[in-house]
C-alpha positions as CSV (number, residue, x, y, z in Angstrom):
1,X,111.9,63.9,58.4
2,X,111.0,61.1,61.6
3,X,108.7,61.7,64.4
4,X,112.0,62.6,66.1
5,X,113.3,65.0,64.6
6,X,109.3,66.5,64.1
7,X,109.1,65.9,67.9
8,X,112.0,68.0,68.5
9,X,111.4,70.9,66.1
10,X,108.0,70.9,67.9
11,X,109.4,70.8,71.4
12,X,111.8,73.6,70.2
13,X,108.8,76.1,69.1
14,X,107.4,75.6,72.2
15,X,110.5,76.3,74.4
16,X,111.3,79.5,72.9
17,X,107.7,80.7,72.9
18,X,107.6,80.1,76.4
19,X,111.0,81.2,77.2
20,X,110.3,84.4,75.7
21,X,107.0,84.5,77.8
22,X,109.3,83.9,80.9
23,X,111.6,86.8,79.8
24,X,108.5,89.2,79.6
25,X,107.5,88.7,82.5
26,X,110.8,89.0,84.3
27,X,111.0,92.1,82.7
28,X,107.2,92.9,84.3
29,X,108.2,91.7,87.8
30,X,111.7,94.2,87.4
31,X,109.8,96.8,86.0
32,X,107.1,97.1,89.0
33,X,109.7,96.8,91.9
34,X,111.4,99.7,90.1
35,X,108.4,101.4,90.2
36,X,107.3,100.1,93.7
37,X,111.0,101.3,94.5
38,X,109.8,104.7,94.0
39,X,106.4,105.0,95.5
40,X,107.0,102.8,98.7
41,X,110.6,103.6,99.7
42,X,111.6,100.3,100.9
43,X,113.5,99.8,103.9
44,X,115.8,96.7,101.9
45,X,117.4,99.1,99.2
46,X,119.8,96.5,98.7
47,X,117.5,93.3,98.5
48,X,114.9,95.4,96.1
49,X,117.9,96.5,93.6
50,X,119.0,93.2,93.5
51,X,115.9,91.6,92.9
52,X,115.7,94.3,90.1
53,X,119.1,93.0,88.6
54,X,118.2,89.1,88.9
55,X,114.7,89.9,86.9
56,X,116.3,92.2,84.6
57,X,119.4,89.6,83.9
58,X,117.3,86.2,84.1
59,X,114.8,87.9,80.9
60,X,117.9,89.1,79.3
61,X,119.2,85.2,79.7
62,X,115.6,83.8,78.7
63,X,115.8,85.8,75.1
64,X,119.4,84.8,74.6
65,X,118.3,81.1,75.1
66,X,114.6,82.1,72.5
67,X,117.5,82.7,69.9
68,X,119.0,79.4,70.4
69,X,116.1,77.7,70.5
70,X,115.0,79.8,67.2
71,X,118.4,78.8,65.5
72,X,118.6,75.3,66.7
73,X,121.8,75.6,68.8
74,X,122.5,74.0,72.5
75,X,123.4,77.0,74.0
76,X,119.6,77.9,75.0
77,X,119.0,74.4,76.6
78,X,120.6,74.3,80.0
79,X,120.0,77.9,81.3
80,X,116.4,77.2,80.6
81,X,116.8,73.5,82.3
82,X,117.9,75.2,85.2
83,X,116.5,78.3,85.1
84,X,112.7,76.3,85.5
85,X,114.4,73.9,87.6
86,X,114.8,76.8,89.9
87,X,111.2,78.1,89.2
88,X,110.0,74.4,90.0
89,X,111.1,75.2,93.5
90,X,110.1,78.6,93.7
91,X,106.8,77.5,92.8
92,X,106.8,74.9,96.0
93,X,107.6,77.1,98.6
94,X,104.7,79.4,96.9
95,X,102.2,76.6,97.4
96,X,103.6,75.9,101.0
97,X,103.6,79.4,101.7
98,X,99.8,79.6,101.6
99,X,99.9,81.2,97.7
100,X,99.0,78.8,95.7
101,X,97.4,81.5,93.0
102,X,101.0,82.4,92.3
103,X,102.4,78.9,92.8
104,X,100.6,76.5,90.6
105,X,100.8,78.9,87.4
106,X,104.7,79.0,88.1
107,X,105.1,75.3,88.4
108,X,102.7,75.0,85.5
109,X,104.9,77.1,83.5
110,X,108.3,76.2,84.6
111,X,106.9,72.3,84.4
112,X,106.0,73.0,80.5
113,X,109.0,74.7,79.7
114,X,111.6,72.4,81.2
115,X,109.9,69.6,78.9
116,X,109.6,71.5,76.2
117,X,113.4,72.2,76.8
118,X,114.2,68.6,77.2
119,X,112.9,67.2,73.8
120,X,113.9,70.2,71.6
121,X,117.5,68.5,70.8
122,X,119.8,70.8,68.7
123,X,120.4,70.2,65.0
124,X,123.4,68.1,64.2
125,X,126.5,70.2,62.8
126,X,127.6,69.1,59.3
């Protein structure tokens, strides 16, 4: 085994933990708007519900990509590449927004993850 391929395996563990940690808290974030849906009555049905549907869908994504990672495919690399690509700029306007206690563990996060989904290269097929 080279440092590569050690890199890699490394890089892999550590971009499905994450990615699984991402999912779970998507499925937090979904599961207190519902509630918040509830209790609040919001005047933006619409917006809430979607927001709902993006969390609930982006952590059903995230653990579909944890299972590529986990079996070494490519399939779990570019939704998480672009998923904490997005999060990257999520994270900005946070900051610039005047919440930086939500912003820098985002981008710290999303930064971690997109390496960690960067060096985990798939296994060659035989």
């Amino acid at each position: 085994m080279n440092s590569n391929s050690s890199l890699s395996n490394t890089a892999r563990k550590y971009a499905r933990g994450l990615a699984i940690l991402e999912a779970i808290i998507l499925f937090a974030i979904a599961g207190s708007l519902t509630i918040a849906s509830f209790i609040k009555h919001p005047t933006e049905v619409a917006a809430m519900v979607a927001e709902i549907v993006f969390a609930t869908l982006g952590g059903i994504g995230l653990l579909i990509a944890a299972r590529g990672f986990k079996l070494k495919r490519n399939y779990g690399r570019a939704p998480t590449v672009l998923a904490n690509g997005i999060a990257l700029g999520v994270s900005y306007y946070m900051f610039d927004g005047g919440r930086p206690q939500l912003g820098v563990p985002l981008a710290t996060i999303a930064l971690l993850t997109l390496i960690s989904a960067l060096l985990a290269v798939p296994a060659e097929e035989n």
